[in-house]
Phi, psi and omega in degrees: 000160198228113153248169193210133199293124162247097203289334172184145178314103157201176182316306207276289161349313177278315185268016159270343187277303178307310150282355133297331166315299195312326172299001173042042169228159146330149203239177169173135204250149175238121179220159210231075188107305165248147154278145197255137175307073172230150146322145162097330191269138174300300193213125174254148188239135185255136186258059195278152162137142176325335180289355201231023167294332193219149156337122166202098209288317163314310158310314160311314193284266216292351175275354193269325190293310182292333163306307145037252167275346153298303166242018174063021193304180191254354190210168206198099193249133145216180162322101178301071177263164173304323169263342134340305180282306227275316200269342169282345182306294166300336163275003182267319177317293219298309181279321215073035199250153145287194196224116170256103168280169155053058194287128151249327212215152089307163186198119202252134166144169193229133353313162165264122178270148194222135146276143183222146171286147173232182183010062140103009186099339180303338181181150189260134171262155156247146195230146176266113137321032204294179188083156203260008159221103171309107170255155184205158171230170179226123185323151193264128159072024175272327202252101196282129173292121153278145187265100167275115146344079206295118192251220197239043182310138167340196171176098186253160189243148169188136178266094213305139172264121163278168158271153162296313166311342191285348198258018196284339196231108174187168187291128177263337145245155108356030201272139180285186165276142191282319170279133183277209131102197211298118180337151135275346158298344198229027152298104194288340149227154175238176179229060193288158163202151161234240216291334179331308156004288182095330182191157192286357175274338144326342161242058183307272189314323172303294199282007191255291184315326187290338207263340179270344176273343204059064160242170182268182160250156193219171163182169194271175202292337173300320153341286191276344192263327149314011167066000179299336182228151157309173185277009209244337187245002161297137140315086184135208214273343155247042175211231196239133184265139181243203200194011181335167118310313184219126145284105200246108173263135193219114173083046208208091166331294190129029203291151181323301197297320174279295193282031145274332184284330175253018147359318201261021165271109175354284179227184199210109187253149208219143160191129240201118192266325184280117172274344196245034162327102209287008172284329137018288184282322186290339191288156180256006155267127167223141147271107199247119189170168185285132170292344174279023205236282179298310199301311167299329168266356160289324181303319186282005197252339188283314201317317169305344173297292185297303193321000000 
């Protein structure tokens, strides 16, 4: 049997879900508060008790620990999402296990051989897998999410006994994002830009082109740390991975750390005063030019489109 963390109904969550099937055992999901809807699943084990009212990772780990020990699965999946990573972490600590994050592949057989992405998408390892629970996580968007016949799974409830260590670290507040309209993980286009920009009224022209495609705007870690944009519109291995159809990076070198984040883009349009700029290779379009130039004239040619 396979269990599998399901942090939320969502895209990622269905390709962790997917990929667990491929282990070809039965599934049953661990949720946090509500059952969460998916195909396929047998039995959802529900986390109830005050302790599980705000994010609290230790806390997840441990109602995750206690399934566990109880039912003994051969595997332990969840989303590589940051928290994903963050709660398999503490159960591989909490059991004494290793962890294989950011997963593409099985290979069945014990140790379980896995391939993982490493340094940022730059290169894949295959790894041996030991323990008598396999934990794992699976790269966001390596894996195509499958549509299962959403049925009707068990639902057992059961309240985890926490430690005061387990609530030392969890969430106290909430701030929404001050703009509204489409996410950027599920945004079928973005729009980035980084130091190119020049001033955060720069990206004046970014948000204009992102709001006539109905796309987000994104930008890179040089960006949020000049405080020009939150950390909530970074691009890459430590902000948010996407999965546009069309990526439009504009003013965006192209560093190991940004392209793990958009890897997962259909296509990829550069706009690039630099040809030989290393986002360049990865693109399959580019426009070599001041982006405050091109961007504006693209925007004015969909509007002559549209009128």
């Amino acid at each position: 049997m396979i269990l599998v963390y399901v942090e939320e109904p969502g895209e990622l969550t269905q390709q962790a879900l997917a990929f667990a099937r491929g282990l070809g055992e039965p599934l049953h999901a661990f949720a946090v508060g509500e059952a969460a809807p998916a195909g396929g699943i047998e039995v959802v084990h529900v986390a109830e008790g005050a302790g599980f009212a705000a994010y609290a990772p230790a806390a997840i780990a441990q109602g995750l620990v206690e399934l566990v020990e109880r039912l003994s699965p051969s595997a332990v999946v969840a989303a590589g999402t940051l928290r994903g990573n963050e709660v398999l972490a503490h159960v591989a600590a909490k059991l004494d296990l290793p962890f294989a994050a950011n997963c593409t592949t099985t290979t069945p057989g014990d140790p379980l051989v896995v391939t993982r992405v490493r340094w940022g998408g730059s290169l894949l390892e295959e790894a041996r897998l030991h323990g008598r629970v396999k934990l794992l996580t699976v790269q966001p968007h390596a894996v195509g999410a499958e549509e299962q016949a959403v049925g009707d799974p068990a639902v057992e409830r059961f309240t985890p006994t926490l430690s005061d260590a387990d609530l030392v670290v969890r969430v106290g507040e909430r701030v929404a994002a001050a703009a509204g309209g489409v996410s950027l993980a599920e945004a079928k286009v973005v729009v980035s830009c980084g130091r190119g920009a020049g001033s955060p009224e720069g990206f004046g022209i970014i948000e204009e082109l992102a709001g006539l495609l109905g796309g987000a705007v994104g930008c890179s870690r040089a960006v949020t740390m000049a405080g020009w944009r939150p950390h909530t519109d970074q691009v890459g291995q430590t902000g948010t991975k996407i999965a546009p159809d069309i990526y439009i990076a504009c003013g965006i070198s192209g560093a190991t750390q940004h392209m793990a984040g958009c890897k997962g883009a259909k296509a990829i349009l550069a706009v690039n005063t630099d040809p030989e700029a290393p986002i360049l290779a990865s693109a399959d379009y580019a426009v070599i030019g001041d982006l405050h130039e091109v961007v504006p004239a693209i925007s004015a040619e969909i509007r002559k489109a549209r009128s």
